[in-house]
Backbone as a chain_set.jsonl record, in Angstrom:
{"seq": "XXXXXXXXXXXXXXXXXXXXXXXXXXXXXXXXXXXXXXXXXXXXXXXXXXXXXXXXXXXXXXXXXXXXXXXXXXXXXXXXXXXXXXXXXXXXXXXXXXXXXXXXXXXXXXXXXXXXXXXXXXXXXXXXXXXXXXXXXXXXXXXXXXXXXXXXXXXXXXXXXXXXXXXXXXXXXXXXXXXXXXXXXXXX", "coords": {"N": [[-5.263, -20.908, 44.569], [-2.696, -23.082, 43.789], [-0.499, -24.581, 45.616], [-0.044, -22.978, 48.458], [1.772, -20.631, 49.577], [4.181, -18.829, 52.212], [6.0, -16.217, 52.923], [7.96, -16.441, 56.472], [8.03, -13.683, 58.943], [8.917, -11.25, 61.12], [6.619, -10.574, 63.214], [6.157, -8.463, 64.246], [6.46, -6.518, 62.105], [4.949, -7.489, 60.386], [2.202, -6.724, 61.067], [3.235, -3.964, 60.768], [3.206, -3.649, 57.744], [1.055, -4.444, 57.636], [-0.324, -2.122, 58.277], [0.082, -0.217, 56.706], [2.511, 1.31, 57.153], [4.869, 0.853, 56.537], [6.551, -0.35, 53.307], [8.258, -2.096, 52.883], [10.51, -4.971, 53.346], [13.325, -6.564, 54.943], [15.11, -9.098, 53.794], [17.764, -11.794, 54.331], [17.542, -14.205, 54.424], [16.851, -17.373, 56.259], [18.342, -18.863, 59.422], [18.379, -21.339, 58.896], [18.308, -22.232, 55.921], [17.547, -23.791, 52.835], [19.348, -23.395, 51.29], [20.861, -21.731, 52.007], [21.187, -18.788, 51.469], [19.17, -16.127, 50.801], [16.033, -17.212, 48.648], [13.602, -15.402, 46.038], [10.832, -17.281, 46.619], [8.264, -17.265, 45.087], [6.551, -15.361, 43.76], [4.027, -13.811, 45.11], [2.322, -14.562, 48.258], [1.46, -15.182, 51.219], [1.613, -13.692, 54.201], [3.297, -14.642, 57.045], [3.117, -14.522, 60.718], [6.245, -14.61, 62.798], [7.21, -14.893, 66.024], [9.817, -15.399, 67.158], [12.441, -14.29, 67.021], [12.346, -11.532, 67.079], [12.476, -8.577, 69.141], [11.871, -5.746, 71.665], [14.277, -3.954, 71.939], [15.513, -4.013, 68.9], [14.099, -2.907, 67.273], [12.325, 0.277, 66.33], [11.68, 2.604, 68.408], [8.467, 3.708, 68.475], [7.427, 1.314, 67.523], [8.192, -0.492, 69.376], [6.244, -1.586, 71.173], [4.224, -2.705, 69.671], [5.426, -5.049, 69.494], [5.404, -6.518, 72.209], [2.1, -6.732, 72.241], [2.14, -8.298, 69.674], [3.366, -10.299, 71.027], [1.757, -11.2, 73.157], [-0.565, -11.592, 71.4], [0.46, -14.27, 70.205], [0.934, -15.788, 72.764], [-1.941, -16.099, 73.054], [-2.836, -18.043, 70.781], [-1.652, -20.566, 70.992], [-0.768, -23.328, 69.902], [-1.543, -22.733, 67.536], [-1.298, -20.493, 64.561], [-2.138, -17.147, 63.142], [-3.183, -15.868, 60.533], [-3.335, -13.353, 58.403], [-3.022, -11.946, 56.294], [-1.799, -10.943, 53.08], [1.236, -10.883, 50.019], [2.374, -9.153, 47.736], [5.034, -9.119, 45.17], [6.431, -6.508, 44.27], [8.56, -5.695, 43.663], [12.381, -6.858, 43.463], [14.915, -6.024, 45.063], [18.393, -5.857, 45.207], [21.334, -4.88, 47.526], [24.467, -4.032, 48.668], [25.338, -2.234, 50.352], [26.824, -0.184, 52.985], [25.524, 2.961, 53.063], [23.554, 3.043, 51.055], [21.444, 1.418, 52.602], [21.299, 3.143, 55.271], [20.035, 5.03, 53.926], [17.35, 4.012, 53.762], [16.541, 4.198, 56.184], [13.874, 5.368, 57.973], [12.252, 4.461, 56.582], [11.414, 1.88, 57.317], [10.832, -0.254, 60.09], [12.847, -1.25, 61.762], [15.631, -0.718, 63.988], [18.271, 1.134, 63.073], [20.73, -0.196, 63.61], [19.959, -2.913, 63.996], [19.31, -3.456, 61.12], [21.942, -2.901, 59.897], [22.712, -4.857, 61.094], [21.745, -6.855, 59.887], [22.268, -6.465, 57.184], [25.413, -7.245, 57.407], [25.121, -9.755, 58.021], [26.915, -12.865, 56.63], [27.767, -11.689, 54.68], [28.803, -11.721, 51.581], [26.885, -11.906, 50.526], [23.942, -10.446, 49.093], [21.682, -8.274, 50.187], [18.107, -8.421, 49.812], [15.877, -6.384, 49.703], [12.158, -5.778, 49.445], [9.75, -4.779, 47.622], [6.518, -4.509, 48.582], [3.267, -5.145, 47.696], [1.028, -5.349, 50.149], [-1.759, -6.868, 51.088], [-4.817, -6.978, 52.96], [-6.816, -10.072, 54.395], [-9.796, -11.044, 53.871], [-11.198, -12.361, 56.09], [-9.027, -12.888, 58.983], [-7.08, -16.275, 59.264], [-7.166, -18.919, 61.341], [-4.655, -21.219, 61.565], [-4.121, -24.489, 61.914], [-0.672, -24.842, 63.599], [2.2, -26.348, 62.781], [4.472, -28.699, 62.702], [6.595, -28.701, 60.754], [6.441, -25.535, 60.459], [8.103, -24.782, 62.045], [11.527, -23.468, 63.231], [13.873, -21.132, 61.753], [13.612, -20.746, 58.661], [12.898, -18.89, 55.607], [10.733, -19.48, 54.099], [7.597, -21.382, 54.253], [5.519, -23.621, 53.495], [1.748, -24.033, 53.086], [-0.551, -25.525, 54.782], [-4.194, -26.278, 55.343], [-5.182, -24.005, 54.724], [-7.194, -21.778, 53.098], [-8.564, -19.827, 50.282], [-8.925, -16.705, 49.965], [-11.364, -13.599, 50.246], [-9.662, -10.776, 49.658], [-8.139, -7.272, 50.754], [-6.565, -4.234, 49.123], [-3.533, -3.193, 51.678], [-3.08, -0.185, 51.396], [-4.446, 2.669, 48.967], [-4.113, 2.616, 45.096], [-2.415, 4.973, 44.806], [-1.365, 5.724, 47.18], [0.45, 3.871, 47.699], [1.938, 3.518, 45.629], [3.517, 6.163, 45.961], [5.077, 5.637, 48.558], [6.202, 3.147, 47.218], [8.036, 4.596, 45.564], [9.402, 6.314, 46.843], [11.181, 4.321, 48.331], [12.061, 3.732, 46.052], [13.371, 5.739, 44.944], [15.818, 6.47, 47.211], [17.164, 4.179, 46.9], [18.409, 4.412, 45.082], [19.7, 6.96, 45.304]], "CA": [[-3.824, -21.077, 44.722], [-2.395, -24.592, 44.123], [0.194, -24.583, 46.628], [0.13, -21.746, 49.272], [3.26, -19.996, 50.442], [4.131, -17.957, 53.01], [7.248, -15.887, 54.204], [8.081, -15.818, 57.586], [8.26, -12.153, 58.929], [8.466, -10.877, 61.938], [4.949, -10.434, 63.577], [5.6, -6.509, 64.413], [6.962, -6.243, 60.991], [3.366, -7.588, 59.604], [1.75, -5.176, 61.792], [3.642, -2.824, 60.138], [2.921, -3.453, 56.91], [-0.571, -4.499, 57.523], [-1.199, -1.094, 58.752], [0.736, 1.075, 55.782], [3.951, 1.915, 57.927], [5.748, 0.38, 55.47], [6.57, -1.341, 52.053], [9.724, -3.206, 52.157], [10.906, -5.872, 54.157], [14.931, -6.636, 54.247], [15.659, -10.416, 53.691], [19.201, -12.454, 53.919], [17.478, -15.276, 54.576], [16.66, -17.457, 57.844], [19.436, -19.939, 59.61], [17.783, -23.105, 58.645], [17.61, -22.01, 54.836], [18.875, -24.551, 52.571], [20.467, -22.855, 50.204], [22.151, -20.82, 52.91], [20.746, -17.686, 51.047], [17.769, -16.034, 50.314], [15.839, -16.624, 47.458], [12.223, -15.385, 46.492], [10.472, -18.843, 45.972], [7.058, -17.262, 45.03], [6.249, -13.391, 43.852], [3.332, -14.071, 45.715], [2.343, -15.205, 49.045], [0.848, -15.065, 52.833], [2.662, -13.366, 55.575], [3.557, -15.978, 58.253], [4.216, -14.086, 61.631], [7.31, -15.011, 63.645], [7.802, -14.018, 67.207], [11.251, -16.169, 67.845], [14.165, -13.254, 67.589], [11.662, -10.299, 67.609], [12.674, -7.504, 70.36], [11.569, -4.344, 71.62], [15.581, -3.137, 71.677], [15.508, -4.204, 67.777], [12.884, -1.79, 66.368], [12.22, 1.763, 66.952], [10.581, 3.082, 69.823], [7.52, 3.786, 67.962], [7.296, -0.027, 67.069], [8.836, -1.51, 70.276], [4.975, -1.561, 71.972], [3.886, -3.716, 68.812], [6.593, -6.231, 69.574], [4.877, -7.297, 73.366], [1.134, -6.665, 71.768], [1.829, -9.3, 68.834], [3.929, -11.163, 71.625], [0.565, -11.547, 73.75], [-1.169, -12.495, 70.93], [0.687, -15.461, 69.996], [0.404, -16.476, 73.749], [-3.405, -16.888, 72.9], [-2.233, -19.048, 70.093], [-0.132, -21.525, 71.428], [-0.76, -23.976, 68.716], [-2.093, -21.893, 66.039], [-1.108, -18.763, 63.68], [-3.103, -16.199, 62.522], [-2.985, -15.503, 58.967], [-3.83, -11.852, 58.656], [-2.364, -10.74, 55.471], [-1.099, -11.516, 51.751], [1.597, -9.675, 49.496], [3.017, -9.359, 45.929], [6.366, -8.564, 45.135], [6.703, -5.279, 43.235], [10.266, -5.136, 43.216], [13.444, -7.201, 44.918], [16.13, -4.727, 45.279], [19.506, -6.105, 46.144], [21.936, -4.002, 48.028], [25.322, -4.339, 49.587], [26.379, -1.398, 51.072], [25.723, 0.26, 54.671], [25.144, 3.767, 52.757], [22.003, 2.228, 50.766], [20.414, 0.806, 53.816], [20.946, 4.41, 55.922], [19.102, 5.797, 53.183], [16.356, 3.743, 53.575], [16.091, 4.167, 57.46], [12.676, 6.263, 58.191], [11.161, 3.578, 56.183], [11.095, 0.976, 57.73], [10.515, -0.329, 61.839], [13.99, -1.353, 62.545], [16.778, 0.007, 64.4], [19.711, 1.285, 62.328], [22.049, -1.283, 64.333], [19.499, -4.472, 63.634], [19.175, -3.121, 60.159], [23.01, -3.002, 59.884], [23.199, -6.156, 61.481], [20.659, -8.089, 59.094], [23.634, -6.59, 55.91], [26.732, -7.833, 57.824], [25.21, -10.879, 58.26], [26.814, -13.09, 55.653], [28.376, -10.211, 54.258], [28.749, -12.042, 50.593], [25.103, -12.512, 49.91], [23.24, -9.302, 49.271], [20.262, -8.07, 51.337], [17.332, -8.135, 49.583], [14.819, -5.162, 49.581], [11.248, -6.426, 48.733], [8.919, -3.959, 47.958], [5.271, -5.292, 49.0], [2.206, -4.545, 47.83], [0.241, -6.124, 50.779], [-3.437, -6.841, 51.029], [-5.722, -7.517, 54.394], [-8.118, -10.864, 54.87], [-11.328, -10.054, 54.611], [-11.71, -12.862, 57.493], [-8.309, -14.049, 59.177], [-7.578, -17.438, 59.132], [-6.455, -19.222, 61.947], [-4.429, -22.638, 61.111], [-2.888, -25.242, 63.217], [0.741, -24.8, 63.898], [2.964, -27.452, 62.145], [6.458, -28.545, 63.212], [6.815, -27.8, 59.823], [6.504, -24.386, 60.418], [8.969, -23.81, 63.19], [12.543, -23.267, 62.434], [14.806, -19.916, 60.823], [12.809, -20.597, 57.345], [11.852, -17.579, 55.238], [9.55, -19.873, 53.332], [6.744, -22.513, 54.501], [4.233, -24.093, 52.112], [1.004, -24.004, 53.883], [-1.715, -26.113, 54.882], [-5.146, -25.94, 55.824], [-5.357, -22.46, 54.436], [-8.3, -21.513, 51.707], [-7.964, -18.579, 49.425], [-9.938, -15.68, 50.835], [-11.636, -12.271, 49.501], [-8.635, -9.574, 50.262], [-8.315, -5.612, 49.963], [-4.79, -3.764, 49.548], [-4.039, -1.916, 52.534], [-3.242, 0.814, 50.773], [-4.586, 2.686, 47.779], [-2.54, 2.514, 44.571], [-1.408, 6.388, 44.655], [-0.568, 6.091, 48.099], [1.348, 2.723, 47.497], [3.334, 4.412, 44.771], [4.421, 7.192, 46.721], [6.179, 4.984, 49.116], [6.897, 2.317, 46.537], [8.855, 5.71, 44.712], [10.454, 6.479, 48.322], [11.93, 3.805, 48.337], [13.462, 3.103, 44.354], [14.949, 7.244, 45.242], [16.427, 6.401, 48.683], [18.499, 2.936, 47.225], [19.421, 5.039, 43.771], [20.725, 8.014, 46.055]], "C": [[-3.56, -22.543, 45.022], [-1.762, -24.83, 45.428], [0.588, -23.286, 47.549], [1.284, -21.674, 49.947], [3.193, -18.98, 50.942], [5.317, -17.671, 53.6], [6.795, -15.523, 55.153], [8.921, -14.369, 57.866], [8.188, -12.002, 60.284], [6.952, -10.612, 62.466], [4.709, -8.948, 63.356], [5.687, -6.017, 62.968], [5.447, -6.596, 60.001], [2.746, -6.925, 59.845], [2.049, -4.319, 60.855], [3.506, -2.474, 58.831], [1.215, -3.584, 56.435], [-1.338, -2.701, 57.5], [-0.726, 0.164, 57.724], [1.727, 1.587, 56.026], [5.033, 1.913, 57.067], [5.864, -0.567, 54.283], [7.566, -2.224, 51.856], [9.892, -4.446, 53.467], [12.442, -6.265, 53.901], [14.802, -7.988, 54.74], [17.27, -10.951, 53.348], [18.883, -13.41, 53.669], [17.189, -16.135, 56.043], [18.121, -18.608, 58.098], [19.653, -21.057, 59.021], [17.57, -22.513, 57.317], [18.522, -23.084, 54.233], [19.606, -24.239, 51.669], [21.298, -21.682, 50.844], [22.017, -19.351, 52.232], [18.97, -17.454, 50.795], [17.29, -15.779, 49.231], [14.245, -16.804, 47.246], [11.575, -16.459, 45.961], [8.919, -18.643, 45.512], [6.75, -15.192, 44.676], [5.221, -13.107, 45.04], [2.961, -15.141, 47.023], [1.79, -14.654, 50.389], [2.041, -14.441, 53.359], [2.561, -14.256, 56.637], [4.13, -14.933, 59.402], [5.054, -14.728, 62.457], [7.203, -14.096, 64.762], [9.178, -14.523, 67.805], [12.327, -15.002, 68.154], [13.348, -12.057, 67.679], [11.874, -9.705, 68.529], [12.56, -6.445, 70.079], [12.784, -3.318, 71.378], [15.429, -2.585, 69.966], [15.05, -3.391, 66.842], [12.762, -0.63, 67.256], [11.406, 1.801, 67.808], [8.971, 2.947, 69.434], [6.695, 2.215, 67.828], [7.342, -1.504, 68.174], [7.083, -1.949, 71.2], [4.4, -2.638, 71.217], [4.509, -4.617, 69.036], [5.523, -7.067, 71.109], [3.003, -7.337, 72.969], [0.876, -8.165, 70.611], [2.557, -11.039, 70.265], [2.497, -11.846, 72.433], [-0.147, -12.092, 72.822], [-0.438, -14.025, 70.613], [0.96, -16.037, 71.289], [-1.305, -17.279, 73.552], [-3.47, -17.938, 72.094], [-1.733, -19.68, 70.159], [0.038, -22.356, 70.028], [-1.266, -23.785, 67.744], [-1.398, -20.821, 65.969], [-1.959, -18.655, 62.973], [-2.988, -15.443, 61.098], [-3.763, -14.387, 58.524], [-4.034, -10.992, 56.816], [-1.508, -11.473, 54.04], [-0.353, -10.817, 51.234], [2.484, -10.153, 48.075], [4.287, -8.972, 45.715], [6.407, -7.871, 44.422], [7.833, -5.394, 42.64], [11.73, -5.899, 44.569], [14.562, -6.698, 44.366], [17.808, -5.674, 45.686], [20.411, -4.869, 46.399], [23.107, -4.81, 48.76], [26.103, -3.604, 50.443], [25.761, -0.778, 52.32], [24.906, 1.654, 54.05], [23.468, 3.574, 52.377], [21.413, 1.92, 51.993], [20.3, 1.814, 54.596], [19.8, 5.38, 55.512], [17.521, 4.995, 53.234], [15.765, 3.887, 55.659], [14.771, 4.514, 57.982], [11.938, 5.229, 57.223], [10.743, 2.303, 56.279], [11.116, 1.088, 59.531], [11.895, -0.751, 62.068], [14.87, -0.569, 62.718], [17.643, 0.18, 63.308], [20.779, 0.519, 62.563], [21.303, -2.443, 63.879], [19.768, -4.351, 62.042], [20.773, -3.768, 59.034], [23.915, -4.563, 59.757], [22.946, -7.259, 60.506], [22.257, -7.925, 57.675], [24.288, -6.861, 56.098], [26.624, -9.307, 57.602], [25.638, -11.88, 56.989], [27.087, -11.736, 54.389], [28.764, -10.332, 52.438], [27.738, -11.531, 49.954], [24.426, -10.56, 49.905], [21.618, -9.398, 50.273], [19.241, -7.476, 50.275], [16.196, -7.204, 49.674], [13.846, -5.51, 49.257], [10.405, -5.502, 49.341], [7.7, -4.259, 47.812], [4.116, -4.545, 48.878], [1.431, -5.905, 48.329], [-0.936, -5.931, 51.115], [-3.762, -7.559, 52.737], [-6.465, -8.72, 54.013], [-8.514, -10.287, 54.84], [-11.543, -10.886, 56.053], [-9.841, -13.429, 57.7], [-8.462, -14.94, 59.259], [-6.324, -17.934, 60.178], [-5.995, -20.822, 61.503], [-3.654, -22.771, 61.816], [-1.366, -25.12, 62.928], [1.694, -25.688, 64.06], [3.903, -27.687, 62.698], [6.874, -28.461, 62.198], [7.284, -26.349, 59.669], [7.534, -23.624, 61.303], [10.497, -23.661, 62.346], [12.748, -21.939, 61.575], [14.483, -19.976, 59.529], [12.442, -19.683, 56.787], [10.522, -18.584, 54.687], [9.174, -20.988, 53.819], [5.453, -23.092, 53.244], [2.948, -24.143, 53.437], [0.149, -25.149, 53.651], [-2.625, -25.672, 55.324], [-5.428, -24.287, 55.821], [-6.142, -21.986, 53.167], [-7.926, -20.083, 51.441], [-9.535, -17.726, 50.108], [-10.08, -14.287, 50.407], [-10.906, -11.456, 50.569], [-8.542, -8.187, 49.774], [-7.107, -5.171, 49.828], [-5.161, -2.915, 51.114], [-3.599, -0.5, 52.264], [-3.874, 1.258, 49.494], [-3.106, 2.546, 46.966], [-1.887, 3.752, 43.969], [-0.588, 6.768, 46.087], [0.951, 4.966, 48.518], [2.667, 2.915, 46.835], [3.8, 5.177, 44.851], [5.257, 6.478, 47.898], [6.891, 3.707, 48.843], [8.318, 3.279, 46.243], [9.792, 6.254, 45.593], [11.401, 5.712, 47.986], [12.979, 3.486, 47.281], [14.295, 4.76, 44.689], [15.887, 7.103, 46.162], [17.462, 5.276, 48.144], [19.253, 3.718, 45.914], [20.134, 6.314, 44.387], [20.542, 9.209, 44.985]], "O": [[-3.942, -23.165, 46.014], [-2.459, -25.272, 46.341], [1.589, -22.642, 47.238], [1.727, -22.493, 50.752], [2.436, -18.096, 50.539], [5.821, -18.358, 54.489], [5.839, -14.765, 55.315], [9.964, -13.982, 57.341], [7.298, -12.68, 60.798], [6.167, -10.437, 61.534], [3.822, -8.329, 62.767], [4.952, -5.08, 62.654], [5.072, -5.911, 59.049], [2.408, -6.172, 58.932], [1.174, -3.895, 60.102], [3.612, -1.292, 58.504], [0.508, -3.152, 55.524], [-2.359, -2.253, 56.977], [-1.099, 1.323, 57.907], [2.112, 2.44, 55.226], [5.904, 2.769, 56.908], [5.211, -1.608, 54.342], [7.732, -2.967, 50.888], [9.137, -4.476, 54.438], [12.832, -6.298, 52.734], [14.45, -8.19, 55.902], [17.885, -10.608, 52.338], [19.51, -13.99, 52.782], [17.335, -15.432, 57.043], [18.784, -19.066, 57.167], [20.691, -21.636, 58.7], [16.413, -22.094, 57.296], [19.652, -23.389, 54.614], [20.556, -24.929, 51.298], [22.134, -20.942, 50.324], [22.965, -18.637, 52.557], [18.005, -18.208, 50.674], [17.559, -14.762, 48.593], [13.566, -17.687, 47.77], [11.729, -16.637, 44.753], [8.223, -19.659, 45.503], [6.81, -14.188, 45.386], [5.511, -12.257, 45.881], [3.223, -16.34, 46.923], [1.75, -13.426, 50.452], [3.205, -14.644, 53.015], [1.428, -14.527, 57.035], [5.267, -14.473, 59.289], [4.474, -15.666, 63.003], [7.121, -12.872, 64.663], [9.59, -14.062, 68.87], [12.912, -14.823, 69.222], [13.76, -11.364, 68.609], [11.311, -10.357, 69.408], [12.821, -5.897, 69.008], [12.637, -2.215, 70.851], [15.291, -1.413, 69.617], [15.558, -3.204, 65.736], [12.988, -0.526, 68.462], [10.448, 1.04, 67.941], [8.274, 2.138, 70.046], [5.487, 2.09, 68.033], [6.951, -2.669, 68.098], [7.202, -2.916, 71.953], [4.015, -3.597, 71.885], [3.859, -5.535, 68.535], [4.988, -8.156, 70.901], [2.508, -8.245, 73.636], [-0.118, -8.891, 70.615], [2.268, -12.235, 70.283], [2.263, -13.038, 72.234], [-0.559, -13.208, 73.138], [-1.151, -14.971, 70.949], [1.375, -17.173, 71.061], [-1.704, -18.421, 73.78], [-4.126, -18.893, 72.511], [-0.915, -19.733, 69.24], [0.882, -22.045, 69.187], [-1.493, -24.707, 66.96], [-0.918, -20.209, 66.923], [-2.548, -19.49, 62.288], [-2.61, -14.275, 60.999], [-4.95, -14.594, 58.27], [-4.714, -10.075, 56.357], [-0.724, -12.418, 54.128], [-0.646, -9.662, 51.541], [3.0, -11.193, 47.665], [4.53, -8.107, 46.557], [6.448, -8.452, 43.337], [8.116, -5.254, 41.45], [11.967, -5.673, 45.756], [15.039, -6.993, 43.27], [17.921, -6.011, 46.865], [20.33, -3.902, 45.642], [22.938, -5.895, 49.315], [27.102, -3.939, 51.081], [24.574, -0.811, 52.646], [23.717, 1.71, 54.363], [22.486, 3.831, 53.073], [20.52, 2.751, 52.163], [19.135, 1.863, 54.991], [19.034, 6.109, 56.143], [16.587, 5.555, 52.661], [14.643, 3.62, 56.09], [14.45, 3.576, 58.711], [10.719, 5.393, 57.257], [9.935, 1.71, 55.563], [11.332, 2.12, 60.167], [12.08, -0.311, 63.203], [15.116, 0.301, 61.882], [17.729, -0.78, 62.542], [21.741, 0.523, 61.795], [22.037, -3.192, 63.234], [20.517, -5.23, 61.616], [20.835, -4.528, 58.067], [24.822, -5.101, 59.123], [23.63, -8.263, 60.31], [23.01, -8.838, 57.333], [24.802, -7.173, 55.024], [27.525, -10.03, 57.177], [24.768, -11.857, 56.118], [26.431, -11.193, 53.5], [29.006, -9.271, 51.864], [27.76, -10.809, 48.957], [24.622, -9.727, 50.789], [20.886, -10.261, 50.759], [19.367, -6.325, 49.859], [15.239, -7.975, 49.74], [14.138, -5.946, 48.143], [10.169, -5.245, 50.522], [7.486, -4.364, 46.604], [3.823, -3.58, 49.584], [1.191, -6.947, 47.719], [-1.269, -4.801, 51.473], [-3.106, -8.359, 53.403], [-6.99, -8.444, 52.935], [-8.357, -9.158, 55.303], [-11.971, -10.29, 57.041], [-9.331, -14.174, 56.864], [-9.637, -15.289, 59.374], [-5.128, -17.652, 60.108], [-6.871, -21.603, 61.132], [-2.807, -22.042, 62.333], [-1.01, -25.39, 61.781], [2.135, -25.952, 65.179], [4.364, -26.761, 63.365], [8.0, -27.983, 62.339], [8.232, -25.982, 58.974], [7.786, -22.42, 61.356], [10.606, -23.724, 61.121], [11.886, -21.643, 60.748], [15.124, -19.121, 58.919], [11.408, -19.257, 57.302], [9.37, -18.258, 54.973], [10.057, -21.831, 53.974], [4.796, -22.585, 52.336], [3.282, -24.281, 54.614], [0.072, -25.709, 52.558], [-2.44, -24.586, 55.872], [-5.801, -23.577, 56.756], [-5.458, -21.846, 52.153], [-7.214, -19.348, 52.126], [-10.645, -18.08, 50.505], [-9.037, -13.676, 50.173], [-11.172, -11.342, 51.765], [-8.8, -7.886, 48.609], [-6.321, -5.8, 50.537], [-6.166, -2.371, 51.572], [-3.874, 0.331, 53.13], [-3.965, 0.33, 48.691], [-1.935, 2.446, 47.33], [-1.106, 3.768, 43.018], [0.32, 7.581, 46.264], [1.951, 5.133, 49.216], [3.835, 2.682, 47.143], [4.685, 5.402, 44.025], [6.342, 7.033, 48.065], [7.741, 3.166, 49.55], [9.442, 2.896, 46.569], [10.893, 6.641, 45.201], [12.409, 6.133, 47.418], [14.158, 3.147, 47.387], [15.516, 4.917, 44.674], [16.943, 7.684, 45.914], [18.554, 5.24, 48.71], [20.47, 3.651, 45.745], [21.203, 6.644, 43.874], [21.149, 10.269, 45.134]]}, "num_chains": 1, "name": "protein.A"}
């Protein structure tokens, strides 16, 4: 990979997909974007975790324990992130309505109110849906922690990051049963 990219994601939200919980991720975009929307700059790419707006309120109960777990780890990290995880873009969905996004509730880790909140925000711009087929490191890779990297950014270019033998974490019949969740749940 010439130039390595990586959206930023929540941390629990990598968790969550690291571990099969889920396939989508909902994007508007981050504060600091410069095109003031979100757009996918790469089909492909690293997961970057974020712990900046992350809360246990934010995400379901189930999820809220992962939130102070990834929070401790990036204490051990002060000046590094842990690069865990890669993913492909199957499919980016846009959506603008609250109905669509109810329907997708049970499939993802956030609250129905953050969820809500992420489609209001910028209430023009649609909310992206990106359905992820994401793969594990075989070895994480820890890399120093840029001032580059800080900042409301979905997207960072990376450094000091080598390409590395990865597995999906799912198979691809169990991938396409909650890829297929999800294209029934936004067509209603």
């Amino acid at each position: 990979m010439d130039n390595p990219i990586a959206l930023r994601e929540w941390a629990v939200a990598v968790k969550a997909l690291e571990e099969g919980k889920q396939v989508i991720v909902l994007r508007k975009g981050g504060i600091a974007e410069e095109t003031k929307e979100f757009r996918l700059e790469s089909p492909r790419f690293y997961l970057f975790p974020s712990f900046e707006h992350q809360r246990p309120n934010l995400v379901k109960p189930e999820a809220s324990e992962i939130v102070e777990l990834t929070q401790a780890e990036a204490e051990q990290l002060t000046d590094q992130v842990r690069i865990s995880s890669y993913a492909e873009v199957v499919e980016d969905i846009e959506i603008m309505d609250s109905e669509t996004l109810q329907r997708l509730n049970g499939l993802h880790i956030w609250t129905e109110d953050y969820a809500e909140e992420r489609l209001k925000w910028k209430k023009t711009k649609p909310l992206h849906v990106l359905i992820l087929r994401v793969y594990k490191l075989d070895m994480p890779q820890i890399i120093p922690m840029r001032e580059s990297y800080g900042g409301c950014k979905s997207w960072h270019k990376l450094e000091d990051i080598s390409e590395a033998p990865k597995i999906p974490v799912l198979n691809d019949r169990d991938f396409e049963l909650q890829a297929e969740a999800v294209r029934k749940r936004i067509i209603g």
